[in-house]
C-alpha positions, -999 to +999 in steps of 0.1 A: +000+000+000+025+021+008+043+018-025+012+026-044+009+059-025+042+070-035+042+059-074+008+081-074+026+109-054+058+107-082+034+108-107+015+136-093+051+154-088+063+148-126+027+160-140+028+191-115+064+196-128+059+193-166+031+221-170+050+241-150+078+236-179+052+239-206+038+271-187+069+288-186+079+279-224+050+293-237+059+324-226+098+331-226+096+322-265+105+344-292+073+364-300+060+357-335+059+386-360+024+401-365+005+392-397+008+425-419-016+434-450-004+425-480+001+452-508+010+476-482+037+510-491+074+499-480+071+524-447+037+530-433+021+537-400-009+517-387-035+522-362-047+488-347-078+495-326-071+461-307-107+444-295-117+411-277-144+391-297-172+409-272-171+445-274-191+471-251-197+507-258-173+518-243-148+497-269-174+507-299-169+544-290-130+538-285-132+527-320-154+554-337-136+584-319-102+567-333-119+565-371-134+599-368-098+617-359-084+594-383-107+610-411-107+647-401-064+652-390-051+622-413-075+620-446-049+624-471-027+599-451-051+576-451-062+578-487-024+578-499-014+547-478+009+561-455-015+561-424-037+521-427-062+517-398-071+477-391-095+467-363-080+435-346-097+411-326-066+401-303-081+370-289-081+357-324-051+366-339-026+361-311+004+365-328-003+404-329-013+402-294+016+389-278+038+410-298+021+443-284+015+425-249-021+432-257-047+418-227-079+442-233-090+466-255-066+494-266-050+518-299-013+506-310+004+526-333+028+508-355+053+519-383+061+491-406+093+491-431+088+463-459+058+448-439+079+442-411+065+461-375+095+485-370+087+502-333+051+505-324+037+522-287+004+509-271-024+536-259-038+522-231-048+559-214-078+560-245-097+545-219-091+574-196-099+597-219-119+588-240-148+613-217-122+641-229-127+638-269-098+664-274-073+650-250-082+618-267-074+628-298-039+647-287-029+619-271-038+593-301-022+619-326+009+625-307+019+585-305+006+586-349+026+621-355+059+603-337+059+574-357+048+597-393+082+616-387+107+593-395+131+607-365+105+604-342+106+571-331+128+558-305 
C-alpha cells in the first residue's frame, strides 16, 4: 500500500512539474511577428484598434472616436497609404497580441518598413480619456505624429 501511495505521489510530482515547464515555455519564447496586410507601401504607420471578440460601448466608441480623428487630421494619409487603420480582434489573432503585450482593448500605433512592424507604442490611457474627446485625440495623434516623422521614433 505504501508503494502505491508513493508511485501516485511521483506521478503527481512529474505531471505538476511538466506544466509548469510547458507554462513557462509558452511564454519566454520568441514572440512571433504580426501578420501585416499585404500590398502595403514599404514604410507605413498603422492604427490597430485592438478588440476582444465581445465589445461594449465603451470599446465601440474607443473605436469610432479613433476612425473619426483618423478621417478629419489624417484624410490624405489615409487615402495615400501612408497612415492604414485595421481593427484587430486580439483574442483571435494572437500572434499580434503577444507581440504588443495586448490583454484588453486598446489603440497601438505601428510603423512598418517592408511589412515588417518596425517600433510601435500601445495607448492604453484611451480609456481614460476617452470622456475628454480632445485630449483623446492629442494623445492618439501625438503617438501617430511620432511614428509619421521618420526621426521620431525611439
Amino acid at each position: 500500500m505504501k508503494k502505491t501511495g508513493n508511485i501516485i505521489k511521483n506521478l503527481l510530482l512529474i505531471f505538476v512539474l511538466v506544466s509548469i515547464g510547458f507554462a513557462f515555455g509558452k511564454y519566454s519564447a520568441a514572440r512571433p511577428q504580426a501578420v501585416l496586410p499585404s500590398g502595403q507601401k514599404a514604410e507605413t504607420v498603422n492604427v490597430y484598434y485592438m478588440h476582444a471578440t465581445f465589445r461594449c460601448v465603451t470599446c465601440n466608441t474607443i473605436e469610432k472616436m479613433t476612425k473619426q480623428l483618423l478621417e478629419s487630421k489624417y484624410k490624405k494619409q489615409m487615402r495615400d497609404g501612408s497612415i492604414i487603420f485595421a481593427e484587430v480582434d486580439f483574442q483571435k489573432n494572437e500572434p499580434m497580441a503577444r507581440q504588443f503585450d495586448v490583454i484588453s482593448s486598446c489603440i497601438v500605433v505601428a510603423r512598418t518598413k517592408d511589412g515588417k512592424i518596425t517600433v510601435f507604442e500601445r495607448l492604453d490611457k484611451v480609456w481614460e480619456l476617452m470622456s475628454k474627446p480632445e485630449d483623446f485625440n492629442a494623445y492618439v495623434s501625438s503617438a501617430i505624429d511620432k511614428l509619421l516623422n521618420p526621426g521620431g521614433a525611439k
